[in-house]
N, C-alpha and C positions, 0 to 999 in steps of 0.2 A: 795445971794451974800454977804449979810451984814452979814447973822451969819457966814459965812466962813472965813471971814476978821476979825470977829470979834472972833473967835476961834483965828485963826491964833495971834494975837498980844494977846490975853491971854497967850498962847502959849510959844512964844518968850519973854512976861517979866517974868514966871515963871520961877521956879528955878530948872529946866530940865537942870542937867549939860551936857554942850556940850563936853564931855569926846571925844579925840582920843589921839590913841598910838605916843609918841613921842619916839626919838632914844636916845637910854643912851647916845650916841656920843654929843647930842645937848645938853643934859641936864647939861652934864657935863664941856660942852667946854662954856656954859653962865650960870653959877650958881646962878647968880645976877637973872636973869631974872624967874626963877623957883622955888626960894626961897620961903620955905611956900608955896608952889602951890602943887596943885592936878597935881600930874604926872601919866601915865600911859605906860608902856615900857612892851617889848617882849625880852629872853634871855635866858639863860642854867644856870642852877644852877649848880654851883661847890664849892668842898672842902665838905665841914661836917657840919651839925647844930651844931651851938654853944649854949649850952643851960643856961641861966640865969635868975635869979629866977623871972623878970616882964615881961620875952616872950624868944623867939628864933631868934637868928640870921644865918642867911642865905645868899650866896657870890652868885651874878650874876651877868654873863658875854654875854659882848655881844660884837661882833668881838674883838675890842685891849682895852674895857674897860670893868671895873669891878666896884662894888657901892656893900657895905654892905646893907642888907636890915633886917629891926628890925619887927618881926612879935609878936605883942602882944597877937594874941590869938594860945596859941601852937597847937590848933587842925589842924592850919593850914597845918603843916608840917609834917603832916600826910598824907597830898595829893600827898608830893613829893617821888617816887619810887627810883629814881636814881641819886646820887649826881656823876656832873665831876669828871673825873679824867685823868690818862693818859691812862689807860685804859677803860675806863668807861665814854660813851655819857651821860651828866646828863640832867634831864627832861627838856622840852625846856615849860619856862610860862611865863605867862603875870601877871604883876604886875600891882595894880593902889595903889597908897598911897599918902601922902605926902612929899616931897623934900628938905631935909634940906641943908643948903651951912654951916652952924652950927649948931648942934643938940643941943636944950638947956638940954636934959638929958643926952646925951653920947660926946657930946663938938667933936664931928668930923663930917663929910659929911656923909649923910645917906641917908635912905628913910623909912619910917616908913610906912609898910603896910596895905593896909585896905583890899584886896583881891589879892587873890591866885588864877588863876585858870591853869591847865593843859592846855599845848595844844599839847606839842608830850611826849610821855612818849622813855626815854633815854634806853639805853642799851650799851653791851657788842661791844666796839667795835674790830673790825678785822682786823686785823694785815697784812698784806701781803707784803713780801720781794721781793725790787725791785729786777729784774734781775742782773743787774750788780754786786748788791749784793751778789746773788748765785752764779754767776761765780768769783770772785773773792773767795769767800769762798773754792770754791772746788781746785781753784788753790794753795790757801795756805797749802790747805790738802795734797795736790800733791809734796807740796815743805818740809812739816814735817815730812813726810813718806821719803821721799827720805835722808833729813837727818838723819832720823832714821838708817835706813838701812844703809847708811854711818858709822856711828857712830857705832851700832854692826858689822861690818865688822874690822872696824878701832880695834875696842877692841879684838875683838877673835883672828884676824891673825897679830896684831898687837905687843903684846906681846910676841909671839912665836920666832920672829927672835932675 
């Protein structure tokens, strides 16, 4: 019982980070509180690597927020297959780095990555046109045809009298 307790509080004062995923939402809504801290978030990478000459930067999104993220070692972004777009689901990952509320190298809110990893890889998304959609479309069709056809009647017998 004693080395078990006695592991355990080894344990506990070691420097075993107690790392879990917090929401870009919180991070962002108390910036004070995360400043300089090991953050750790899940999200969809959109737009395009911006590439600059002391690493890559990369935009994720997660529901209505979005945080630049600065990845120093560029292999990382080689991981990621599919960047958002309007067309285009981009890879959904999980971030851990640190949380800046002022970057002392880029002087805005960031996050400075320390890992990358996959968790759903993004793709082609599909498209599909409400109903309502399609039937108004066909009625429009129905109503330029029929001008049409107005309009060469109107010119060919039109003239003539």
């Amino acid at each position: 019982m004693r080395r078990i307790i006695f592991l355990l509080l080894i344990f506990s004062l070691s420097g075993i980070p107690n790392s879990f995923s917090q929401r870009l939402k919180d991070i962002l809504s108390e910036p004070d509180t995360f400043d300089k801290e090991k953050v750790s978030f899940k999200g969809e990478v959109i737009g395009e690597a911006l590439k600059e000459k002391d690493g890559v930067w990369i935009n994720m999104s997660s529901g209505d927020f979005n945080i630049g993220v600065f990845l120093k070692d560029k292999k990382m972004v080689d991981k990621i297959k599919n960047f958002g777009s309007y067309k285009v689901k981009g890879d959904r990952v999980k971030i851990e780095g640190i949380f800046y509320k002022r970057c002392p190298l880029h002087f805005e809110r960031n996050i400075h990555a320390l890992s990358l990893e996959i968790i759903n890889i993004g793709g082609v998304r599909e498209e599909v046109p409400l109903d309502s959609k399609k039937k108004l479309s066909f009625i429009l069709i129905i109503i330029c045809l029929t001008l049409g056809i107005i309009y060469f009647i109107k010119v060919k017998y039109g003239r003539a009298a």
